[in-house]
MARFI-11639 format. One line per 4 residues: their letters; for each residue x, y, z of C-alpha. Coordinates in pm, whole numbers, m for minus. Example, Ala and Ser with C-alpha at 12.3 -4.5 7.8 and 13.67 -1.06 7.14 Angstrom:
<recs>
as) 1230 m450 780 | 1367 m106 714
</recs>
This chain:
<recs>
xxxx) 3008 2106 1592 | 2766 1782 1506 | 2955 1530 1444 | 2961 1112 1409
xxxx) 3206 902 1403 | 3192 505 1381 | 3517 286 1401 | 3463 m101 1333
xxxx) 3099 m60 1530 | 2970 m425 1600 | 2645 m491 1740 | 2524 m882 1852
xxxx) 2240 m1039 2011 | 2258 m1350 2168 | 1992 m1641 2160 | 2003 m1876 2436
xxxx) 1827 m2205 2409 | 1771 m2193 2016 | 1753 m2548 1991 | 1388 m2513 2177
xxxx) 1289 m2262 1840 | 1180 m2342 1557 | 1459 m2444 1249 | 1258 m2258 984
xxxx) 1267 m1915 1201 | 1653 m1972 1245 | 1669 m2003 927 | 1445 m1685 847
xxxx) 1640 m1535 1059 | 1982 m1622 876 | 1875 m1516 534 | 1731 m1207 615
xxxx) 1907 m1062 938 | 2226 m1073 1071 | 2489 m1344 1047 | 2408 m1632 1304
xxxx) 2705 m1745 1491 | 2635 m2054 1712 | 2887 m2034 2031 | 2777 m2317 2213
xxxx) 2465 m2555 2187 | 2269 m2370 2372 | 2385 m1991 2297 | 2345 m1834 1949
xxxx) 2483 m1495 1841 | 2314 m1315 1542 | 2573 m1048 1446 | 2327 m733 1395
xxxx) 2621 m514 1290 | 2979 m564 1177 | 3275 m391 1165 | 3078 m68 1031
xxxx) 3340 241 961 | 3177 589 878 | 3168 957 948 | 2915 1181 912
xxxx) 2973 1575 964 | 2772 1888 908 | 2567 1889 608 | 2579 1528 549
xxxx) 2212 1388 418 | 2303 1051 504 | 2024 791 329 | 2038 428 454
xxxx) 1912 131 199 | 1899 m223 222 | 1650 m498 260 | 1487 m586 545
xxxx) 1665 m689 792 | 2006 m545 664 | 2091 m362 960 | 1925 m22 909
xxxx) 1699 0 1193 | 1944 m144 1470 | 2227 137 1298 | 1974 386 1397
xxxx) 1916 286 1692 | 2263 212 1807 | 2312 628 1704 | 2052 725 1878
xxxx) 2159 514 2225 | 1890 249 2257 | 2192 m47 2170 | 2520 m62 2273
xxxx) 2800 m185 2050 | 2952 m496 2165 | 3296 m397 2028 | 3425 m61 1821
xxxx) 3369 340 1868 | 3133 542 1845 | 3111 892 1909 | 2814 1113 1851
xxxx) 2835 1506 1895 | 2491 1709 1925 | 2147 1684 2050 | 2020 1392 1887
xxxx) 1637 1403 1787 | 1496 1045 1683 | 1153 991 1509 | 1202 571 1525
xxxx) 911 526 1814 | 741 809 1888 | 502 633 2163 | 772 549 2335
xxxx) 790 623 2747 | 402 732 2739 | 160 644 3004 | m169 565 2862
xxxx) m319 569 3209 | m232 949 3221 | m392 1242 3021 | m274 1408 2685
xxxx) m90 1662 2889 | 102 1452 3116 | 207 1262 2829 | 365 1573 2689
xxxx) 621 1643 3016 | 635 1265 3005 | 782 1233 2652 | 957 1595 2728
xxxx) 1142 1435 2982 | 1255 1137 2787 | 1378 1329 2535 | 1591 1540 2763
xxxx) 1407 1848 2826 | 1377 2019 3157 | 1029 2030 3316 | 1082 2416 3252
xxxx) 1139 2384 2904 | 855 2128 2868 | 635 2352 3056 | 714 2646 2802
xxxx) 634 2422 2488 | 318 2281 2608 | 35 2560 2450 | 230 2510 2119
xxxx) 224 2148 2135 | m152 2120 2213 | m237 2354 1983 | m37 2158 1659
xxxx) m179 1817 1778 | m547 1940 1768 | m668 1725 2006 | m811 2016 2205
xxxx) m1032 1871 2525 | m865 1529 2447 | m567 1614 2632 | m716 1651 2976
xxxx) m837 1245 2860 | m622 947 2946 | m433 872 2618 | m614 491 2654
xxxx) m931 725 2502 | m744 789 2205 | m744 636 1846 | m413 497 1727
xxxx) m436 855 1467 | m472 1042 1760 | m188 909 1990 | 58 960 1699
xxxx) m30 1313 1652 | 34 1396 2007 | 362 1203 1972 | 453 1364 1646
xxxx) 352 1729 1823 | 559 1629 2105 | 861 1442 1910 | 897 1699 1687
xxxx) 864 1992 1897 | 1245 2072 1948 | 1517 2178 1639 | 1791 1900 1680
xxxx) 2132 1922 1555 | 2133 1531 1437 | 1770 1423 1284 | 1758 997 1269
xxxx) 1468 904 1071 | 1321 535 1056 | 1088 569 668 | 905 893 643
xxxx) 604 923 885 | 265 939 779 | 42 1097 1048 | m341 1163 1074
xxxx) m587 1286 833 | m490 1437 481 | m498 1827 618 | m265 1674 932
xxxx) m20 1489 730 | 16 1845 541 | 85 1999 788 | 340 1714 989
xxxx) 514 1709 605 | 577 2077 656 | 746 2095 998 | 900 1725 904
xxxx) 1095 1917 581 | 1165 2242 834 | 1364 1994 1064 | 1598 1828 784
xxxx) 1651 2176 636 | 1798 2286 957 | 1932 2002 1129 | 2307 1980 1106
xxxx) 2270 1593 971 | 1967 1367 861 | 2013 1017 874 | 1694 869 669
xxxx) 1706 439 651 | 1440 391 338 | 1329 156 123 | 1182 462 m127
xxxx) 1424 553 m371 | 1251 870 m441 | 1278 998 m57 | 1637 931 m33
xxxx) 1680 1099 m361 | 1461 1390 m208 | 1700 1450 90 | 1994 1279 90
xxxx) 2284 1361 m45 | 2458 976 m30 | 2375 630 70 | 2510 365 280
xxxx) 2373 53 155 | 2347 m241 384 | 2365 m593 352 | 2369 m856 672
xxxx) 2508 m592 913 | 2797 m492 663 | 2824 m191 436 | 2899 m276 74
xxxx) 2888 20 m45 | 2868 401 m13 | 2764 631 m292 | 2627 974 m402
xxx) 2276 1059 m417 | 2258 1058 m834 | 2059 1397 m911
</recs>
């Protein structure tokens, strides 16, 4: 059963030596971040996340708003295990698939296709599961000869359709989704929009952080809205 469960989750970053940056970034940072708690003259904290409370279950289309800066991001992140919290529970049930950086773990001094175990790998899968997935991964990316090419050949378009191909390659039970991807030419993004809908039609729970009121409205069926690392409120998706 995919579950999550969040008791009084707090997430902070410390600072050290902020009196060496810049008063107008500390205050940037203030105003449109977390809360900025100075310990000691040379150690601040910026409290990312605080005291956050939630559970999602099984059919839960769970759309996160807010500003920039509200917390969004680092909540999705913190779910799908890049942060730790500094204090609280969490506890997350199910194979987790995250689209928030899809580059991330590649080599661009190796080729297309040992890119594809690479990412494989960091998502969890077994070499023999990678190996299984590969023809069907090449053959959705379209890259074709490309992928016997270091990925340092490719266009910025190209590496993110070999990352999307790869990313999205596996069903998860828990789908975390950082604004709705846009990748590669019109016929591409088509096609990406198709398989991207497939995955949040089966996955047990979506968690979607967007600023466009007509993609949470799309897919979600309620928000948590964010504000400094706090939720202030949590409401139904209005039809």
């Amino acid at each position: 059963m995919a579950y999550i469960r969040a008791e009084r989750l707090s997430v902070e970053f410390p600072i050290w030596n902020p009196s060496r940056r810049s008063l107008k970034n500390a205050v940037l940072r203030a105003t449109t971040g977390g809360r900025l708690a100075r310990e000691s003259a040379t150690r601040v904290v910026i409290q990312a996340l605080c005291d956050l409370s939630f559970e999602f279950s099984r059919g839960d289309r769970i759309g996160l708003v807010g500003h920039n800066g509200s917390g969004k991001t680092t909540l999705l992140r913190v779910l799908t295990g890049i942060y730790e919290p500094v204090r609280g529970r969490l506890d997350v049930t199910g194979r987790v698939s995250s689209l928030l950086d899809l580059s991330l773990g590649m080599d661009h001094e190796a080729t297309g296709y040992e890119n594809i175990v690479l990412r494989g790998v960091l998502m969890g899968l077994p070499p023999s599961a990678i190996e299984k997935r590969v023809d069907e991964i090449a053959e959705f990316s379209e890259l074709g000869d490309y992928l016997s090419m270091p990925i340092r050949t490719y266009s910025s378009g190209m590496l993110l359709r070999l990352a999307f191909a790869v990313s999205t390659t596996i069903a998860p039970e828990i789908l975390l989704l950082d604004e709705w991807l846009s990748v590669g030419d019109a016929d591409f993004r088509e096609k990406a929009e198709r398989r991207l809908v497939e995955m949040i039609e089966s996955s047990a729970i979506v968690v979607l952080a967007s600023h466009d009121v007509s993609l949470i409205r799309r897919f979600c069926s309620r928000t948590l809205k964010l504000e400094h690392g706090r939720i202030i409120s949590e409401e139904p998706v209005a039809s």
